[in-house]
C-alpha positions as CSV (number, residue, x, y, z in Angstrom):
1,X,29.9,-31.2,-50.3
2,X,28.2,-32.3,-47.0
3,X,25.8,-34.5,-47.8
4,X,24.1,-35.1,-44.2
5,X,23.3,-34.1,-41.1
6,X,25.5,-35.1,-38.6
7,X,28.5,-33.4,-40.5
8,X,26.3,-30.3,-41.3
9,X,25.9,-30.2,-37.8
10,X,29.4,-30.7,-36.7
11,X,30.7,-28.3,-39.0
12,X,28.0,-25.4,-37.7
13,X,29.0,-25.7,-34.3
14,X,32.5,-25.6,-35.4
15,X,32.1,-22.6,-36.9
16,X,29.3,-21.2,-34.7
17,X,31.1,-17.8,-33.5
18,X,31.8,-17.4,-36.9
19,X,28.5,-18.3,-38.1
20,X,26.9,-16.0,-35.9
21,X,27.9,-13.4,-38.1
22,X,26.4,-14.0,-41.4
23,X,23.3,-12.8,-42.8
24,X,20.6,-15.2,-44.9
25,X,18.7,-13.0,-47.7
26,X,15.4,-14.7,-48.3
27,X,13.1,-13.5,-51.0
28,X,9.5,-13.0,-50.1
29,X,7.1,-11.7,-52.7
30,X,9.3,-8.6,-53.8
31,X,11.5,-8.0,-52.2
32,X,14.4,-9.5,-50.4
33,X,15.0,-9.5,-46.8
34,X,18.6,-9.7,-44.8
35,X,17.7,-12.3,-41.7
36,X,20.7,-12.7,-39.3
37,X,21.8,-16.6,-38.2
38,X,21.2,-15.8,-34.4
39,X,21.6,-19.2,-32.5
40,X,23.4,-22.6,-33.8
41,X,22.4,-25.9,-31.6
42,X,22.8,-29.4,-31.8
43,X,19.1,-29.7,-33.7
44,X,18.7,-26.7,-35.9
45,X,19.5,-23.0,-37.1
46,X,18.2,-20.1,-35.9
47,X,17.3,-16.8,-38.0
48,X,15.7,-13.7,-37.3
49,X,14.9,-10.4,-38.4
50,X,13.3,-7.6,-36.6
51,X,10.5,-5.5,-38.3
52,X,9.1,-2.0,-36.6
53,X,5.8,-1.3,-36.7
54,X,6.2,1.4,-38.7
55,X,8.1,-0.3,-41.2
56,X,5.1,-2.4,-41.4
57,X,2.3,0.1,-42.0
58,X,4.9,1.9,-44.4
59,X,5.4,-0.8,-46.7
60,X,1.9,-1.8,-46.8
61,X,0.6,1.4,-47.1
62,X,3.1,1.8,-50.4
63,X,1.7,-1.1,-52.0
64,X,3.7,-4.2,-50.6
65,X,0.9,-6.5,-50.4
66,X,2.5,-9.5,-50.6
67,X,6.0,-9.0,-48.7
68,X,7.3,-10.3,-45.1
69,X,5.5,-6.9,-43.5
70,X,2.4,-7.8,-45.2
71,X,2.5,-10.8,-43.9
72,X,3.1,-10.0,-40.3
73,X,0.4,-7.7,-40.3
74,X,-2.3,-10.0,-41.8
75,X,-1.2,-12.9,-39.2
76,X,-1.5,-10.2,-36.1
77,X,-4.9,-8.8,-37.4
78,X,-6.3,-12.5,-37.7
79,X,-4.8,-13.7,-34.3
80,X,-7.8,-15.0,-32.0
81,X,-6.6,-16.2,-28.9
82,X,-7.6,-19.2,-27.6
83,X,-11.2,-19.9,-25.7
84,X,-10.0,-20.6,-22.5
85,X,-10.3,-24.2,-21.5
86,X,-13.0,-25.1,-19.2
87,X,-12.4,-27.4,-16.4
């Protein structure tokens, strides 16, 4: 069992192409969502997942309240960008 860093490390990028191809399924709320391993580097591990729009509105609209789309959908309706900084 790797017990630190360094070797975690050394052993993703060993394995990186292989990696690449795995999925991560990550419970929010719910339900449980498939996030593919996208980028392995020298300081971390990247996931992603894309979400539509539509897939979005559906799922709130059927009552999801509290999974990944809901989520999205309240941080985009709160976003206020910043003032702009005076000089």
């Amino acid at each position: 069992m790797i017990n630190n860093a360094e070797d975690l490390k050394n052993k993703a990028i060993d394995n990186k192409p292989g990696l690449r191809k795995e999925y991560v399924n990550i419970t929010v709320g719910d339900e449980e969502y498939g996030f593919r391993i996208s980028g392995i580097g020298e300081k971390a591990v990247k996931i992603e997942k894309f979400i539509k729009y539509d897939d979005i509105i559906e799922a709130v609209e059927n009552g999801n309240d509290n999974g990944l789309e809901s989520i999205i959908k309240k941080i985009i309706e709160e976003y206020e960008p910043p003032a702009p900084e005076e000089e």
